[in-house]
NUVEXKOL-603123 format. One record per residue (C-alpha): x, y, z; residue number from 0. Coordinates in pm, 1 decimal, m for minus. Example, Ala and Ser with C-alpha at 12.3 -4.5 7.8 and 13.67 -1.06 7.14 Angstrom:
<rs>
[r [1230.0,m450.0,780.0],0]
[r [1367.0,m106.0,714.0],1]
</rs>
This chain:
<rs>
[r [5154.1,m837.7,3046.9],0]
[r [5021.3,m1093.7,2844.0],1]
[r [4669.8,m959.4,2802.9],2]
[r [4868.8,m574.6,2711.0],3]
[r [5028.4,m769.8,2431.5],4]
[r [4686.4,m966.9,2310.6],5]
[r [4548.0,m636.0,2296.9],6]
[r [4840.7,m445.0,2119.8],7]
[r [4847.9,m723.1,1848.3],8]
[r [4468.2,m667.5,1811.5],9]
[r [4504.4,m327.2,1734.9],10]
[r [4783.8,m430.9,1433.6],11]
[r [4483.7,m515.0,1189.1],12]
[r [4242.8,m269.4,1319.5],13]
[r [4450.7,7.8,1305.2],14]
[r [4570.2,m79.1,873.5],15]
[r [4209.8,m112.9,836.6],16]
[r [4107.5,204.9,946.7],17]
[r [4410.4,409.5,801.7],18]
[r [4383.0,218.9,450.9],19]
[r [4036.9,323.3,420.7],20]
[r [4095.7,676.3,496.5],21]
[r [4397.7,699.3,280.8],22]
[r [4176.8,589.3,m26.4],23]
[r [3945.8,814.7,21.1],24]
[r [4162.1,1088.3,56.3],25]
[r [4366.6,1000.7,m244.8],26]
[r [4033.5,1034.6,m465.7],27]
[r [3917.3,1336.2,m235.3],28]
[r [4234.3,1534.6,m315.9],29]
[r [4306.7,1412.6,m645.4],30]
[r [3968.2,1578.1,m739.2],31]
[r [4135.8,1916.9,m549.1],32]
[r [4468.9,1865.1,m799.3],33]
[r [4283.0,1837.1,m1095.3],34]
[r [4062.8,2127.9,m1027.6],35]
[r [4405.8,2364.7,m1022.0],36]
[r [4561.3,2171.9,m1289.5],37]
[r [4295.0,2015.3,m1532.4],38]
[r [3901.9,2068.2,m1498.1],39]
[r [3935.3,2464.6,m1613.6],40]
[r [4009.7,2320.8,m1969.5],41]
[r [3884.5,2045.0,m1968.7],42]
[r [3515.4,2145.9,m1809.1],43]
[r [3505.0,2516.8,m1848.5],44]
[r [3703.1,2593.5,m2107.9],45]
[r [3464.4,2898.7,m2252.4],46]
[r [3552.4,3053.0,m1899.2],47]
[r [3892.8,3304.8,m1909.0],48]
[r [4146.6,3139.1,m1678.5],49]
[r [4063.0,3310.9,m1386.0],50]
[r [3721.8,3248.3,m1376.0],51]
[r [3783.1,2895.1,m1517.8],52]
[r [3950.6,2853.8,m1187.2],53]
[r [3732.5,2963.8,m940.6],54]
[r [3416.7,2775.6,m1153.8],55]
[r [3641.6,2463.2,m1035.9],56]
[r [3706.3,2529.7,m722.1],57]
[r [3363.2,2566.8,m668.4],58]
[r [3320.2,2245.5,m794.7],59]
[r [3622.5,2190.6,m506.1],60]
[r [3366.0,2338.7,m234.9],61]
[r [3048.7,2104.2,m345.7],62]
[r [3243.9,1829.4,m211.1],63]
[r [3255.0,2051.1,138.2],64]
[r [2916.2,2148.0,107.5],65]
[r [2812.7,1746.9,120.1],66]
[r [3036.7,1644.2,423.6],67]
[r [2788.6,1709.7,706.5],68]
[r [2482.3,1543.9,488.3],69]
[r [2715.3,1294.6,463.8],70]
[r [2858.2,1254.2,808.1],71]
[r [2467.2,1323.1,926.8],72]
[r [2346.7,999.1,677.2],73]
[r [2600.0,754.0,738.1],74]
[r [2682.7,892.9,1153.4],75]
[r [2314.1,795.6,1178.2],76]
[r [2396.2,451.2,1038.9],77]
[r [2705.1,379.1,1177.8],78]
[r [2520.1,413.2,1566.5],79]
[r [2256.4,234.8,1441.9],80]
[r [2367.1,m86.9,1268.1],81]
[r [2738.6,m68.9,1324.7],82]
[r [3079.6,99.6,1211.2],83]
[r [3200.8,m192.6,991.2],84]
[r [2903.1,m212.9,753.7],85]
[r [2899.4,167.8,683.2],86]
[r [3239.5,209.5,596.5],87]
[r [3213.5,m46.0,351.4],88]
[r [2913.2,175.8,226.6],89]
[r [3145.8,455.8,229.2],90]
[r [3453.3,357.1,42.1],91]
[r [3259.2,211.6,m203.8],92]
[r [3075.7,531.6,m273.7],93]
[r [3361.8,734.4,m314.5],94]
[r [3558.6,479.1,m528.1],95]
[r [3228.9,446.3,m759.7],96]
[r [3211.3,840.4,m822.7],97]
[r [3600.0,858.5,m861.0],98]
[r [3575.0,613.0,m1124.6],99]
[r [3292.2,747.0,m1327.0],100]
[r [3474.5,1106.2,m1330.3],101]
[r [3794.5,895.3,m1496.7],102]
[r [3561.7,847.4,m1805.6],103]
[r [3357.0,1133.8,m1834.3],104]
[r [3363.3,1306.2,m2121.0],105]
[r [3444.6,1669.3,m2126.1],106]
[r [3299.9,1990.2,m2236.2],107]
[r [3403.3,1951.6,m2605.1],108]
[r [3130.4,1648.0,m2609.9],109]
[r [2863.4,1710.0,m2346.8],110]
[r [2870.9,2041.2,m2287.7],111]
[r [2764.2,2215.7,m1969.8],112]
[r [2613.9,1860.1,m1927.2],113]
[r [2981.3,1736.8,m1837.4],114]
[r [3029.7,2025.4,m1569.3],115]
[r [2701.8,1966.1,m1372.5],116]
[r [2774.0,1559.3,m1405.3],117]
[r [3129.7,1619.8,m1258.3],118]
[r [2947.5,1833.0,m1003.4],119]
[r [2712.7,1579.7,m877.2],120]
[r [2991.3,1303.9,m870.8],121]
[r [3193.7,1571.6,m621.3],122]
[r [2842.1,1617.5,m444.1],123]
[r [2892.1,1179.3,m404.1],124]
[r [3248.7,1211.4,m259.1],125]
[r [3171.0,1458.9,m38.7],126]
[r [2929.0,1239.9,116.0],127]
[r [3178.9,980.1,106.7],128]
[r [3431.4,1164.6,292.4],129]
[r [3209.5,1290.0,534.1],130]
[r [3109.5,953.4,662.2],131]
[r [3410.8,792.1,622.8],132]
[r [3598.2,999.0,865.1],133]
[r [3368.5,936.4,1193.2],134]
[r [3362.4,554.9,1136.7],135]
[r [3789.9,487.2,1076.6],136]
[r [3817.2,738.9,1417.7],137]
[r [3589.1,501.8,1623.9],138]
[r [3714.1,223.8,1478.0],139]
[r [4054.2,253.8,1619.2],140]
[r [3926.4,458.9,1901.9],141]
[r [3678.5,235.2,2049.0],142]
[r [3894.4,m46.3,2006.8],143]
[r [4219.5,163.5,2206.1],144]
[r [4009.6,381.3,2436.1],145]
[r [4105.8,227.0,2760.5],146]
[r [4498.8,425.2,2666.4],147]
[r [4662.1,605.7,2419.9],148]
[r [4369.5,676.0,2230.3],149]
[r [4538.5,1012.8,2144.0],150]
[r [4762.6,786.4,1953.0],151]
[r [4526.8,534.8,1851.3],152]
[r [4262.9,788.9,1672.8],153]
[r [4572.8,959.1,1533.7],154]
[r [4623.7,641.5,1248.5],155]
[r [4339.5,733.2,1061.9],156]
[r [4452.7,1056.5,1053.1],157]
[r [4726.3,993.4,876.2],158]
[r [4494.2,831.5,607.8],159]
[r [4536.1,1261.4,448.3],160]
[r [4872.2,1277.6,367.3],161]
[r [4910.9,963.0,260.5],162]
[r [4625.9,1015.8,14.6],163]
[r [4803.0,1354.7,m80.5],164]
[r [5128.3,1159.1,m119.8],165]
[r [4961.2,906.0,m360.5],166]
[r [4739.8,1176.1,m557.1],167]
[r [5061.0,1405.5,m617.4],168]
[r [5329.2,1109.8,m730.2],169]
[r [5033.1,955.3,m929.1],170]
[r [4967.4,1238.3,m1130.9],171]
[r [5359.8,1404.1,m1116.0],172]
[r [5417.4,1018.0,m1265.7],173]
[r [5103.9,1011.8,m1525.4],174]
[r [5238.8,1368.6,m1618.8],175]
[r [5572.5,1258.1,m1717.0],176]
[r [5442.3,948.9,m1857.8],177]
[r [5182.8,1099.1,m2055.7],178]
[r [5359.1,1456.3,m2184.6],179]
[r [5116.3,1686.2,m2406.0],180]
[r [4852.6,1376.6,m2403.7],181]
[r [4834.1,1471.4,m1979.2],182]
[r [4533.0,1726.9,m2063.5],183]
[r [4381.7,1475.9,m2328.4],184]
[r [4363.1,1204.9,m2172.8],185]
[r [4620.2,1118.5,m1895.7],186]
[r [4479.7,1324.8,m1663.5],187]
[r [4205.3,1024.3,m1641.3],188]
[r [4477.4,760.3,m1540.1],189]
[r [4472.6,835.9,m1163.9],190]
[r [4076.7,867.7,m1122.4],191]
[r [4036.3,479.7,m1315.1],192]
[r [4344.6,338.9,m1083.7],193]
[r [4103.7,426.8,m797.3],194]
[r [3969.1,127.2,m866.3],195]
[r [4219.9,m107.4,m784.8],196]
[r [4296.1,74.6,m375.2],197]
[r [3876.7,37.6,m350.8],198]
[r [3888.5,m364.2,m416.9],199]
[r [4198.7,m359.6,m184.4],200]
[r [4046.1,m141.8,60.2],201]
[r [3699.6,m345.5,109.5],202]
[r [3880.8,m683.9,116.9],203]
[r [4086.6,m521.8,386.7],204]
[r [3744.9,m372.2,576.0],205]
[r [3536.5,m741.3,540.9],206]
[r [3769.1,m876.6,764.9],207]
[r [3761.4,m651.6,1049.9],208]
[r [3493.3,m714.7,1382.5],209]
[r [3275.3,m483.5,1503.8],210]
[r [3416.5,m247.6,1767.6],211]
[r [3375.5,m394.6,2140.5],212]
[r [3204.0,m74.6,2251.1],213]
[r [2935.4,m82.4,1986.0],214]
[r [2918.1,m456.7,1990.4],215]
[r [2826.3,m417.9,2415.1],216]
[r [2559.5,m176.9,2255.5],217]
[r [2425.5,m356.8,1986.5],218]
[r [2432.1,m694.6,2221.4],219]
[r [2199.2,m517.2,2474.5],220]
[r [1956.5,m404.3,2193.9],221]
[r [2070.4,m4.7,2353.9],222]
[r [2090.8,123.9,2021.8],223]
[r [1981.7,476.8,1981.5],224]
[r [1676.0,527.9,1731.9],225]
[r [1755.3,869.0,1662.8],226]
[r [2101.9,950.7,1744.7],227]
[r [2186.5,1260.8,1582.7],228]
[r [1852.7,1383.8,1786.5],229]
[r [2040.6,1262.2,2077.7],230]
[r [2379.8,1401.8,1997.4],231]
[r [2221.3,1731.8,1982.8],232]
[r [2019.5,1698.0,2288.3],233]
[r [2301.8,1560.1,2506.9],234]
[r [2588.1,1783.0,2325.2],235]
[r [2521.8,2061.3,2124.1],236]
[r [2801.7,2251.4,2256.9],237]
[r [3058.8,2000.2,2206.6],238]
[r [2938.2,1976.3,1849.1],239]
[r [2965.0,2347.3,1791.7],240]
[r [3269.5,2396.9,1978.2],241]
[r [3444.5,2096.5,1801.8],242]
[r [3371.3,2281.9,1448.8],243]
[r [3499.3,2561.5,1556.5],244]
[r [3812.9,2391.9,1641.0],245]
[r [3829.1,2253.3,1317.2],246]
[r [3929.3,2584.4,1153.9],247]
[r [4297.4,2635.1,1256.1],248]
[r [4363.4,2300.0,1105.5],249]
[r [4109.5,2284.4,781.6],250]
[r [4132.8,2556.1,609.6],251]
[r [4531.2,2595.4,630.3],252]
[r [4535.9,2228.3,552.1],253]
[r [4416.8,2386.3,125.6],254]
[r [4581.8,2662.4,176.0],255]
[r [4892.3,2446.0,200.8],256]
[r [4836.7,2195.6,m48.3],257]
[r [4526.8,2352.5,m294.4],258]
[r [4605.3,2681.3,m298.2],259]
[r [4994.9,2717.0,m297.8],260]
[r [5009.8,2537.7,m671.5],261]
[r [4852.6,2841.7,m843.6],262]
[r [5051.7,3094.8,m577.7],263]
[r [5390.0,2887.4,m659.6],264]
[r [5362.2,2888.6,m1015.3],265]
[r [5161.9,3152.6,m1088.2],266]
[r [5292.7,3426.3,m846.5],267]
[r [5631.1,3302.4,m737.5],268]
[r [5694.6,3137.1,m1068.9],269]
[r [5800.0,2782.2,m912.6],270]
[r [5770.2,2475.2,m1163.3],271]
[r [5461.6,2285.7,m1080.1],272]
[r [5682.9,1999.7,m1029.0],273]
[r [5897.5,2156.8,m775.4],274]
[r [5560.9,2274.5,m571.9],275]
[r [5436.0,1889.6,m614.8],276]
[r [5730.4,1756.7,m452.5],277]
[r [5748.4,1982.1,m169.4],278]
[r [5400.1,1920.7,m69.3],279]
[r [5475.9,1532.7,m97.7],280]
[r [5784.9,1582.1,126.9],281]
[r [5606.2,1777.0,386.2],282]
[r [5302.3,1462.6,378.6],283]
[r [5598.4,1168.9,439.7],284]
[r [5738.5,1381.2,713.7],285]
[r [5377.7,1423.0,850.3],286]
[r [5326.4,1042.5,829.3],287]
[r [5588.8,1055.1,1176.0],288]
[r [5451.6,1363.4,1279.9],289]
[r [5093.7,1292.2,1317.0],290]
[r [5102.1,965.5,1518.8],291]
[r [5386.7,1171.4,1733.3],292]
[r [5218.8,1434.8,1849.6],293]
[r [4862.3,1226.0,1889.8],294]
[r [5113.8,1056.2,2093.9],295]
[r [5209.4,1349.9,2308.2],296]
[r [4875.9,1501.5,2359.3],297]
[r [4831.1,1156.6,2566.7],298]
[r [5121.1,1273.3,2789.6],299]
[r [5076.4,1686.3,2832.5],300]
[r [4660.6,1679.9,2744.6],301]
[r [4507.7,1705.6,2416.4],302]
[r [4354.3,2095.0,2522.1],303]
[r [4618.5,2236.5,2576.2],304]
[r [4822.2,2091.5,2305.3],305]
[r [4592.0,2185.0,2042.5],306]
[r [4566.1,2570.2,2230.7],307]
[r [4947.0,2563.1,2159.9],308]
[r [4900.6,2450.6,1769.2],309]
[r [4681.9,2728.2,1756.0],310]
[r [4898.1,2962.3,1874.7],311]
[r [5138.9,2833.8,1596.1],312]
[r [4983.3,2898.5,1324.7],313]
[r [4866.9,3218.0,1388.5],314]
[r [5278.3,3267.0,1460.2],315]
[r [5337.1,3098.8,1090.9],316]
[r [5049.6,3280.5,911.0],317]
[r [5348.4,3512.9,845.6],318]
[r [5617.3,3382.2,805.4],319]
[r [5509.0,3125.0,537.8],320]
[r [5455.7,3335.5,274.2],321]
[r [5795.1,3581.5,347.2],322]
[r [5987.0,3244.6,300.3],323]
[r [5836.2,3156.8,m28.6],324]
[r [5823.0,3520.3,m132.8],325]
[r [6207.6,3508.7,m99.9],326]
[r [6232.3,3346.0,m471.9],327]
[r [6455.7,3098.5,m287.0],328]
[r [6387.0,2743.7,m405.7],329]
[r [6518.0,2591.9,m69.8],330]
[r [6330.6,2860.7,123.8],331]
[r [6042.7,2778.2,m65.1],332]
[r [5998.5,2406.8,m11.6],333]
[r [6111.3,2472.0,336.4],334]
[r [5783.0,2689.6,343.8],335]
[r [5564.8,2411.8,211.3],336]
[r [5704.1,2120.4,400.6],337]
[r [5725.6,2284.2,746.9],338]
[r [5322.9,2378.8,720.1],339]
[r [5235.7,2054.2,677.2],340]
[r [5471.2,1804.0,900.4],341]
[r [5477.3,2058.9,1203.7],342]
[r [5241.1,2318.5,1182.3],343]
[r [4918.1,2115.2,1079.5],344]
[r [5018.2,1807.1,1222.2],345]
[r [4983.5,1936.5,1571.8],346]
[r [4672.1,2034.2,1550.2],347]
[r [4573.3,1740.9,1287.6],348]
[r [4776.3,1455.7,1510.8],349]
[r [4495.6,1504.7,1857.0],350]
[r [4206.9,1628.5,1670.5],351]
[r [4061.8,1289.7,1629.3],352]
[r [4026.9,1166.1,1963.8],353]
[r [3935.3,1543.0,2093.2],354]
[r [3656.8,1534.7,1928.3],355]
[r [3555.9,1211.7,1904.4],356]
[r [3597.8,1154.0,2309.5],357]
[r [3325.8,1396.0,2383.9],358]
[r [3010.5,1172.2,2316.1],359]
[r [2879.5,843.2,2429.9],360]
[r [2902.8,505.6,2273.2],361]
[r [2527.5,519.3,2111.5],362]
[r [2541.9,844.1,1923.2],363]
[r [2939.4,867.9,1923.6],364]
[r [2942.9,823.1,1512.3],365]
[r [2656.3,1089.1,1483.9],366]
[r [2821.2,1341.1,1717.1],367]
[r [3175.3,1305.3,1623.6],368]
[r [3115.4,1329.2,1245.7],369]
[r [2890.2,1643.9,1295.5],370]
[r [3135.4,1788.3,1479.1],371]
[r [3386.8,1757.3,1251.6],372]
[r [3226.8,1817.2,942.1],373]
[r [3047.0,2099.4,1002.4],374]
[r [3329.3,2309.4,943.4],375]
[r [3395.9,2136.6,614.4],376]
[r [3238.2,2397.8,391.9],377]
[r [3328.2,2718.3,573.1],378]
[r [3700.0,2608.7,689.0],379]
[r [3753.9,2383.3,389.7],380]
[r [3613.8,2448.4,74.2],381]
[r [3565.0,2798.5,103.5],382]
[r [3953.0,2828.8,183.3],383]
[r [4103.9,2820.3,m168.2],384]
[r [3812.1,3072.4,m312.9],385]
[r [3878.9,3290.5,16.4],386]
[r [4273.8,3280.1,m76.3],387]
[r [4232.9,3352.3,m425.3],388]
[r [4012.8,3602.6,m366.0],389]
[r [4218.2,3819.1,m117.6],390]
[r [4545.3,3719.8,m267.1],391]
[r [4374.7,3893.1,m601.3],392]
[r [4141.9,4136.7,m433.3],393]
[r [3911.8,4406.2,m628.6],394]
[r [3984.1,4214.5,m988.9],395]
[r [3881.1,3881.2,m837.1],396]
[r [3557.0,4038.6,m719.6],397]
[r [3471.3,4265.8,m1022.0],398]
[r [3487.3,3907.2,m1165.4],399]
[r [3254.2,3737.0,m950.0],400]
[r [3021.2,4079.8,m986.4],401]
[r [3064.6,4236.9,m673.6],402]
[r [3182.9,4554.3,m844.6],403]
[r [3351.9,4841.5,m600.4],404]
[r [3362.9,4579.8,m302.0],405]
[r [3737.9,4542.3,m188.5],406]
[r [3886.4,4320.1,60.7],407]
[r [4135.9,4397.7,323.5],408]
[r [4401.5,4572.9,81.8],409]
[r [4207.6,4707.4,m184.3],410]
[r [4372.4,4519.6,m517.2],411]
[r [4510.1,4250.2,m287.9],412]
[r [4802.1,4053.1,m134.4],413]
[r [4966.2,3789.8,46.0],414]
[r [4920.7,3954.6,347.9],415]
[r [4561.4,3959.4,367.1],416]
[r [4597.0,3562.2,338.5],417]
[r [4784.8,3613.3,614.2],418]
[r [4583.1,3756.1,854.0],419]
[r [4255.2,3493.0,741.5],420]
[r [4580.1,3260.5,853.8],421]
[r [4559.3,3435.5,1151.8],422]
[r [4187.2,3466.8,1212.5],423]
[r [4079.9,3115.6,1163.1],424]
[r [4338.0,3008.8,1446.9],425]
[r [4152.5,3244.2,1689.6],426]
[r [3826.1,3118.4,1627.8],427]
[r [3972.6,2746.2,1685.8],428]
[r [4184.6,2880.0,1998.0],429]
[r [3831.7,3026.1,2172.2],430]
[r [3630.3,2713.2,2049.9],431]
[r [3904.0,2463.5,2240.9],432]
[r [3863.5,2712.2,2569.9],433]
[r [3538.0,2605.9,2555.2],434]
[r [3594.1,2261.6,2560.1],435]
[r [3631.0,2002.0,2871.2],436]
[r [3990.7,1802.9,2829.5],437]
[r [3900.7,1477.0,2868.5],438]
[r [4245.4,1325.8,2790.0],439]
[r [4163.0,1112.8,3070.6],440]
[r [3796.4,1002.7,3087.8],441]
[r [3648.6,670.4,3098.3],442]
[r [3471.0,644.9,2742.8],443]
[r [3316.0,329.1,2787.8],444]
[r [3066.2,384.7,2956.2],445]
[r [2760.4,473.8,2732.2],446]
[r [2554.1,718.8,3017.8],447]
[r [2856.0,966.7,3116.1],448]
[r [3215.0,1017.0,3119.1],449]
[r [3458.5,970.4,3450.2],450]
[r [3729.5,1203.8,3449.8],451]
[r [4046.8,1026.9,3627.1],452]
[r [4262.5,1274.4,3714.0],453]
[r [4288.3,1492.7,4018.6],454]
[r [4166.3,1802.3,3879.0],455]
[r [3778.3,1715.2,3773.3],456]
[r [3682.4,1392.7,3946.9],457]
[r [3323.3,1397.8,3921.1],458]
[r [3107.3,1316.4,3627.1],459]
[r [3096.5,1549.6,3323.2],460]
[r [2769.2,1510.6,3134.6],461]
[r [2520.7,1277.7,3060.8],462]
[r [2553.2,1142.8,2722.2],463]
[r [2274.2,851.8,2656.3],464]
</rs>
């Protein structure tokens, strides 16, 4: 009993290290996604017409996709080769140096198209942030909880996303207030330079922390990989693939519900930006119980199946979500928002960590587990808002983008086509997770192979190192 309590207490710094890094992170990765609804079509492309002003900055939005797997490839190959600690340090103080430097960059009424391509290589830096950030704050609570409950565990860092939405939206719903008719002037910078402050919190936080035991054993007995993303394709190309695919019920949802539904709430519904804000903000606290919950219950039932049920879900909700905020009905609205996020992507969102990151060894786990995951980044995530606009707005939006006479779906387009994308991107993840081995149970220590438990698949799954 005594040793379950030394190691419970352990996990008490461990796990605020790992979910403070995330959550700053996030908070710069989705104030970015805010400001490209709200702010960067004026401020950036402001020669553009409003529509394509929008989608200019939402590409901008997908650049920051588009980087994830470099980055989860660059700093996946460092993390298995000199250690988690030292590259999340690298990370978070990546993306809290290109958060700052877009806080005071001029716009395009002093440098030009300069300012746009300057803004889009500081995106291009947080996407490579992001997408080695996630791989290391997963194993870092993982590999230190692995022996149990690493459903739970993995699920902290997780939560790391809505509490960097929470803090992005009452940031800038404060510096709006605060700031008035200055917000597009100047206010809108306020957020990006208080990034700042969470990075000097977050590193004096991270300097503190040990190296995980499982990496440490590995680093101790000079076993490190020299290549392993070579290895985690070798050993598990599959898994990688498979885990990607996954990724898409829960991704590209995840914009739909937090990017995308500020210019369908205000623009098509005609909800106050404020009252769209503070749904999705409700809908993140509830998720902050939600995710650790049902991380917790994929323990008990088994993450596969659990995240087959999500699936299911949301191909049930793809519906449903937009008849409720269709309905005009404030209440029914926010109900809309808050529901998508606290139940609907948190079931899926709450396991996914320690799915994916459970399926490769101890010497090419950061590699493997951040490939896996960010591969999807730029078809599931980025493209999602684009994809949304674009079907929600149908022939117009692609006369615009000069694919004349091509129509999507429903020729001038509607909420229901959004719908059924809803719908298709949770098939895709449900026959990706069919493919997968559950592994709720496995031994993960061990750096060759992985011991399955349980009754059902006693013998040894695969070769990993």
């Amino acid at each position: 009993m005594a040793t379950a309590n030394a190691g419970q207490q352990k996990m008490g710094p461990v796990i605020f290290s790992s979910t403070l890094g995330t959550a700053i992170e996030w908070y710069d990765f989705f104030l970015y996604g805010t400001m490209a609804t709200l702010v960067f079509p004026k401020v950036f492309f402001p020669k553009s017409d409003v529509f394509v002003g929008t989608l200019l900055a939402l590409f901008t939005f997908l650049v920051g996709f588009i980087a994830r797997p470099f980055g989860g490839a660059l700093f996946g190959h460092l993390g298995d080769r000199i250690g988690r600690k030292s590259t999340l340090i690298a990370t978070l103080m990546l993306m809290g140096v290109a958060t700052f430097i877009i806080g005071i960059l001029p716009g395009y009424a002093t440098w030009g198209v300069a300012a746009a391509l300057i803004l889009t290589l500081l995106r291009l830096c947080q996407g490579l942030g992001v997408g080695g950030e996630w791989g290391g704050s997963v194993l870092l609570a993982l590999e230190y909880g692995h022996k149990s409950n690493r459903g739970f565990w993995a699920s902290w860092p997780q939560m790391g996303v809505p509490i960097g939405l929470i803090l992005s939206t009452v940031i800038v719903s404060i510096v709006t207030a605060a700031t008035g008719s200055n917000f597009l002037v100047w206010g809108w910078r306020i957020p990006f330079l208080l990034s700042a402050i969470l990075i000097a919190v977050g590193l004096y936080v991270r300097l503190r922390i040990l190296e995980t035991p499982l990496f440490a054993a590995v680093k101790n007995q000079k076993r490190e990989a020299s290549a392993p993303i070579i290895d985690a394709f070798r050993h598990s190309t599959p898994e990688i693939l498979l885990s990607a695919g996954a990724r898409f019920v829960e991704q590209a949802p995840f914009y739909l519900f937090t990017v995308f539904v500020i210019t369908y709430g205000v623009e098509k519904i005609g909800m106050s930006r404020a009252l769209v804000l503070n749904s999705i903000t409700i809908g993140a606290v509830v998720e902050l119980f939600t995710i650790p919950l049902f991380g917790y219950l994929s323990d008990r039932v088994g993450r596969r199946i659990w995240y087959l049920i999500g699936a299911v879900l949301m191909a049930i909700f793809a519906f449903p979500y937009f008849l409720l905020m269709n309905t005009g009905s404030v209440v029914l609205f926010s109900l809309a928002v808050i529901l998508s996020l606290c139940v609907f992507h948190a079931w899926v969102y709450g396991p996914q960590a320690a799915l994916i990151a459970e399926r490769f060894g101890t010497r090419s786990r950061y590699s493997g587990a951040s490939l896996g995951y960010q591969l999807a980044a730029p078809f599931a995530g980025g493209l999602a808002p684009i994809i949304a606009v674009l079907l929600l707005n149908g022939k117009t939006s692609l006369t615009a983008l000069g694919l004349n006479g091509v129509t999507i779906g429903f020729g001038t387009g509607s909420w229901q086509a959004v719908s059924i994308y809803m719908i298709i991107l949770a098939v895709i993840s449900f026959l990706s997770v069919l493919g997968l081995k559950e592994l709720t149970h496995a031994d993960i220590s061990s750096t060759e192979a992985y011991t399955v438990t349980g009754a059902d698949e006693p013998a040894v799954l695969a070769a990993t190192d």
